[in-house]
VOMAR-269025 format. One record per residue (C-alpha): residue number from 1; residue in three letters; x, y, z. Coordinates in steps of 0.02 Angstrom, whole numbers, plus 32768, in hexadecimal, padded with zeros to 4 digits. Each point is the difference from the previous one (the first is absolute). Layout:
BEGIN
[NUM,"ala",[X,Y,Z]] ...
% end
This chain:
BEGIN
[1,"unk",[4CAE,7513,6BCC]] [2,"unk",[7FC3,8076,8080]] [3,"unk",[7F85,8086,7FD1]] [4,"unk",[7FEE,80C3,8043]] [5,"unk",[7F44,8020,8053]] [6,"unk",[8060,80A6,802C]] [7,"unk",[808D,805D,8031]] [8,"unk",[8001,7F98,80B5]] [9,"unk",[7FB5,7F4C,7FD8]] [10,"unk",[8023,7F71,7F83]] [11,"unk",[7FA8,7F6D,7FD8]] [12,"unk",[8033,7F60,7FC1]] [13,"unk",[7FAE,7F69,7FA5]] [14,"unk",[8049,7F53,8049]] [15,"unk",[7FB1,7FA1,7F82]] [16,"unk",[8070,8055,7F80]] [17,"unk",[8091,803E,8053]] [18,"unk",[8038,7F54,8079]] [19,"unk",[801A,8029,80C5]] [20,"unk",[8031,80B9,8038]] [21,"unk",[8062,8020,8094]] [22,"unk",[7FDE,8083,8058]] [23,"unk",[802F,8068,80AC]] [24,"unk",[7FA2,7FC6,808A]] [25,"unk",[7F6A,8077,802B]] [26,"unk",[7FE9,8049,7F45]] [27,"unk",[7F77,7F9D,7FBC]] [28,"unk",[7F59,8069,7FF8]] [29,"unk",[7F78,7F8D,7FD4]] [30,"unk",[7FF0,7F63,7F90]] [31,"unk",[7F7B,7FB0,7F9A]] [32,"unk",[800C,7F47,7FD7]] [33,"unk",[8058,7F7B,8043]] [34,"unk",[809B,8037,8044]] [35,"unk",[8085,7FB1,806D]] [36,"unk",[807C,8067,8071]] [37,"unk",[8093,7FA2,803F]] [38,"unk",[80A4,8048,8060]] [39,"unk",[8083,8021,7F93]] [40,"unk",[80C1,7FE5,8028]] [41,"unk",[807D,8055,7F8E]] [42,"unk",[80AD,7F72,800B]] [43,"unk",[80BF,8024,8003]] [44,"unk",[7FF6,807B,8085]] [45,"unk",[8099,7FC0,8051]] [46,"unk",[8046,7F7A,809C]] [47,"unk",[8071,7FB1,803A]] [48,"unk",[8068,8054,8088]] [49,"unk",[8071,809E,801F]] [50,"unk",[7FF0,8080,7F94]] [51,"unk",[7F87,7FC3,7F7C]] [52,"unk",[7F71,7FCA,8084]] [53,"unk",[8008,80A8,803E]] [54,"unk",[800C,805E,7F5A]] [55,"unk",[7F67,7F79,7FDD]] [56,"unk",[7FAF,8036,8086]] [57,"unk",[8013,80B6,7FE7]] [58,"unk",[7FC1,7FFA,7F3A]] [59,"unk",[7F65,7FA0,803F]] [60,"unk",[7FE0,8091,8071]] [61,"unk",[7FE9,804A,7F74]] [62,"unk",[7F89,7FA0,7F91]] [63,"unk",[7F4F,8010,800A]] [64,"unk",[7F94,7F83,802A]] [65,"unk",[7FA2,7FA3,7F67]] [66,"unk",[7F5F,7FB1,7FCF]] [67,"unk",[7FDE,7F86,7F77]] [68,"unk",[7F6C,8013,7FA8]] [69,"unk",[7FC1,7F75,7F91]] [70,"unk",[7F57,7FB8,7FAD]] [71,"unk",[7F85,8050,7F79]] [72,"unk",[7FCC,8096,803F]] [73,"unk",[801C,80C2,7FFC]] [74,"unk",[8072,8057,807E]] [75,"unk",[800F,80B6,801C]] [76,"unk",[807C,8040,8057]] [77,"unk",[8044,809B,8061]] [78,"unk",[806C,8053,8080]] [79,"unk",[7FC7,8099,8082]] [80,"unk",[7FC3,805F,7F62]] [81,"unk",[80B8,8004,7FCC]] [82,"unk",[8007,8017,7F34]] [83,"unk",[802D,7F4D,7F92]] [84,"unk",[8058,7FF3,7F62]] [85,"unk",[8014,7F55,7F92]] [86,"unk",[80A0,7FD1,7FC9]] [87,"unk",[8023,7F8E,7F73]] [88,"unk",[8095,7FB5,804B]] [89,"unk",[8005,7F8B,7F4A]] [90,"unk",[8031,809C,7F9D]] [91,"unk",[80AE,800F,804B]] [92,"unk",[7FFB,7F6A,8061]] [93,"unk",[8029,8046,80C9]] [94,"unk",[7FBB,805D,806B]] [95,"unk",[8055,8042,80AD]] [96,"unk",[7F83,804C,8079]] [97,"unk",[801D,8032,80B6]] [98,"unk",[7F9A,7F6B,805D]] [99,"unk",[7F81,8090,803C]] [100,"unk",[7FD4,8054,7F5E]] [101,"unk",[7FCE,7F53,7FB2]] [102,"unk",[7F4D,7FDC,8002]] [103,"unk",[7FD9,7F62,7FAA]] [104,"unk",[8053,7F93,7F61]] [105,"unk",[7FD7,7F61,7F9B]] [106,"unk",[8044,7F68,802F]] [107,"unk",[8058,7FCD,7F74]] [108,"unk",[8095,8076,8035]] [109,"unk",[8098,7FCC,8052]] [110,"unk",[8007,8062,809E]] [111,"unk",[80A4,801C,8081]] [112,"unk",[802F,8073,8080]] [113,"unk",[809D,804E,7FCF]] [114,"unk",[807D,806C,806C]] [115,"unk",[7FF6,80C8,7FDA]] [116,"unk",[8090,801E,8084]] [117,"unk",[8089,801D,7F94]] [118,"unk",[8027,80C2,8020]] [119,"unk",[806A,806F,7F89]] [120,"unk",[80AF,7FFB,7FF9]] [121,"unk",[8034,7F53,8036]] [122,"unk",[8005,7FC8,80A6]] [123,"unk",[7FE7,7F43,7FEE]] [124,"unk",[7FB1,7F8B,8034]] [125,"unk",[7FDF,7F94,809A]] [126,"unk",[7FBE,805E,80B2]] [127,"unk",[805F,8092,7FDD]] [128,"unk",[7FA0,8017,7F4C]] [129,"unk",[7F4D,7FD8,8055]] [130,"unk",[8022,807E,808A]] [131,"unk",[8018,808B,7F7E]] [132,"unk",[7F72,7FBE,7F9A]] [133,"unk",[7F9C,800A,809F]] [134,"unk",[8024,80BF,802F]] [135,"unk",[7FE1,8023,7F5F]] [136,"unk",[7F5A,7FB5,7FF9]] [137,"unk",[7FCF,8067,80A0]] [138,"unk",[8030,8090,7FA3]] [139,"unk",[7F9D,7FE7,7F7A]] [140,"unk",[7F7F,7F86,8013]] [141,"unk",[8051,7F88,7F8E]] [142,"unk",[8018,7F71,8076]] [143,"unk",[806F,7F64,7FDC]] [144,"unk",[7FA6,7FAC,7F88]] [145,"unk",[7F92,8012,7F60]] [146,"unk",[7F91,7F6D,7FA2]] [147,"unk",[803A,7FCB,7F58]] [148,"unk",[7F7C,7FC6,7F8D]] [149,"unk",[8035,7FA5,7F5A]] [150,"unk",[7FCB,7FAF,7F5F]] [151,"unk",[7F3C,800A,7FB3]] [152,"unk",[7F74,805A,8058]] [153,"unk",[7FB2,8091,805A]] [154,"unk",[8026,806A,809C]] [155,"unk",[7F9F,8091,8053]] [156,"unk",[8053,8078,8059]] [157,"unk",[7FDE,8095,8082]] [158,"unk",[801C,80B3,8006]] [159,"unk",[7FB5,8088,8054]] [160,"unk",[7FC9,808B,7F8C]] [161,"unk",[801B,7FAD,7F63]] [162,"unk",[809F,7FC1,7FA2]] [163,"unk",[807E,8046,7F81]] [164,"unk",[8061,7F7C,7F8E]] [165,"unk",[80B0,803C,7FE4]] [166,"unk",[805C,7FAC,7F70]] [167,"unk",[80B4,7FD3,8024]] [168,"unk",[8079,7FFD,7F7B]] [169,"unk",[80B2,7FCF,7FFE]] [170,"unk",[8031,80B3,7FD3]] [171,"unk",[7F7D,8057,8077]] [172,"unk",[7FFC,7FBB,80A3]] [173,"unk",[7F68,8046,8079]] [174,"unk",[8018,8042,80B0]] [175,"unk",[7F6F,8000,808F]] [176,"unk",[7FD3,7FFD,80AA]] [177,"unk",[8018,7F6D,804F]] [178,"unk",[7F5C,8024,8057]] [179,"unk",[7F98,8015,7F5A]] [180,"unk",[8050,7F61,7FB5]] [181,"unk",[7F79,7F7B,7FD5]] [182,"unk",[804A,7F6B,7F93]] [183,"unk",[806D,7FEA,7F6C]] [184,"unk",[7FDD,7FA1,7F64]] [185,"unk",[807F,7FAC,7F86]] [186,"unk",[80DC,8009,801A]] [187,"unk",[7FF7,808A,8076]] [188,"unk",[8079,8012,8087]] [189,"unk",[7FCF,8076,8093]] [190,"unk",[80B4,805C,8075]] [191,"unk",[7FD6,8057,8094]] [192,"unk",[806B,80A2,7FFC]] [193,"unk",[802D,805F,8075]] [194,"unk",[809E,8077,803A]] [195,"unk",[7FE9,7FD6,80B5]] [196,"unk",[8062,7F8D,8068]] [197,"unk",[7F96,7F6C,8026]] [198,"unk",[8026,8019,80AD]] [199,"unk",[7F89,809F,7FEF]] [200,"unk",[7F82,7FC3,7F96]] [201,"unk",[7F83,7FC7,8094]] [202,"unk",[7FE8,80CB,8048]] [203,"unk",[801E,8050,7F4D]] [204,"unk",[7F58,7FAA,7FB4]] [205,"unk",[7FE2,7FDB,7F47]] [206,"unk",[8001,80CC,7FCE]] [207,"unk",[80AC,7FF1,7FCA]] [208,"unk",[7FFA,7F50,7FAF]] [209,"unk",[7FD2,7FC1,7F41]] [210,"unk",[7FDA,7F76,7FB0]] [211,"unk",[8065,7FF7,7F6B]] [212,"unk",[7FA4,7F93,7F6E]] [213,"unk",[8068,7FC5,7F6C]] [214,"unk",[7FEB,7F7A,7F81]] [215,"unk",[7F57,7FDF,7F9B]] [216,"unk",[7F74,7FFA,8036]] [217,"unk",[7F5B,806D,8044]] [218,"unk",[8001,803A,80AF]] [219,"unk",[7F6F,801C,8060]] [220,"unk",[7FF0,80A2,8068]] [221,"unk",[7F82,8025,8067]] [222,"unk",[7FA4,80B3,8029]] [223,"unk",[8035,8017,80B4]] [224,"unk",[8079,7FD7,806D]] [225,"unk",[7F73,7FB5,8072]] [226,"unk",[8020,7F59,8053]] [227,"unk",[7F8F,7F68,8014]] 
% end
């Protein structure tokens, strides 16, 4: 499993742990022998029409990975951006926007799953990713968010530190869309809003929410701040 140095950089034995993947550009330093290799996340999407471009537009999305493998120690980090480890194992899936994840162990299942869905209906097809897409501009959302499943460890960035929110089936959490991290366990995340989507683009994400119901933990970060 990964390891805290401090609040901004992890380290991880390969020896022990197996490969980590990790976004490209956030390893630190390494001792031992270590390996990097690219790293390709599959079932993004192809074929024609529709699907190759909502492929297309959910691989816009996804950052670009770096396998690391061998017997060494790898510390990692991201533009002094604060880390937190997740034990995906304890609930068994973990959805984090594609930007806020730092690094994870191999041994999860990873896919790139649509977010796009907005409040309210709507449906699917290219009207439903059009309103997914305005309201991702509204709120920094975007299209798509990375799934991570089954036995093993994630790290995850936030600026100024996290809050984890549990989520009950008889108290769901609200936040910003902006200060949304990940979510861990059967959580299911709405974007809310009473605007028309026709509006959303020039409104911003002031007057949207992320509604969070199910069970699970939330993670929230301390700022609305970008990365």
């Amino acid at each position: 499993m990964f390891t805290q140095v401090n609040d901004k950089v992890v380290t991880v034995d390969l020896g022990r742990t197996g490969p980590v993947v990790a976004r490209r550009g956030a390893m630190l330093f390494y001792t031992g022998q270590v390996q990097f290799t690219p790293h390709h996340v599959p079932g993004l999407g192809g074929g024609g029409g529709l699907g190759a471009m909502a492929g297309r537009m959910l691989h816009g999305e996804h950052e670009a990975t770096m396998l690391a493998q061998g017997t060494g120690s790898v510390h990692y980090g991201f533009r002094g951006i604060e880390t937190h480890i997740v034990d995906v194992s304890a609930a068994g899936q973990l959805r984090v926007e594609a930007s806020r994840l730092l690094a994870y162990t191999s041994g999860l299942q990873v896919s790139v799953v649509s977010a796009a869905a907005p409040s309210g209906g709507g449906g699917g097809g290219l009207r439903g990713t059009l309103r997914g897409a305005a309201a991702g501009v509204a709120t920094g959302q975007g299209m798509s968010t990375t799934q991570l499943s089954g036995h093993g460890f994630a790290v995850v960035l936030g600026h100024g530190g996290f809050l984890e929110l549990q989520v009950t089936p008889d108290r769901p959490v609200t936040v910003d869309p902006q200060a949304y991290v990940a979510a861990l366990g059967s959580v299911t995340t709405t974007l809310k809003s009473g605007m028309s989507w026709r509006n959303v683009a020039r409104s911003g994400g002031e007057n949207m929410q992320l509604e969070c119901t199910g069970h699970g933990v939330v993670f929230v970060q301390a700022s609305e701040e970008k990365l």
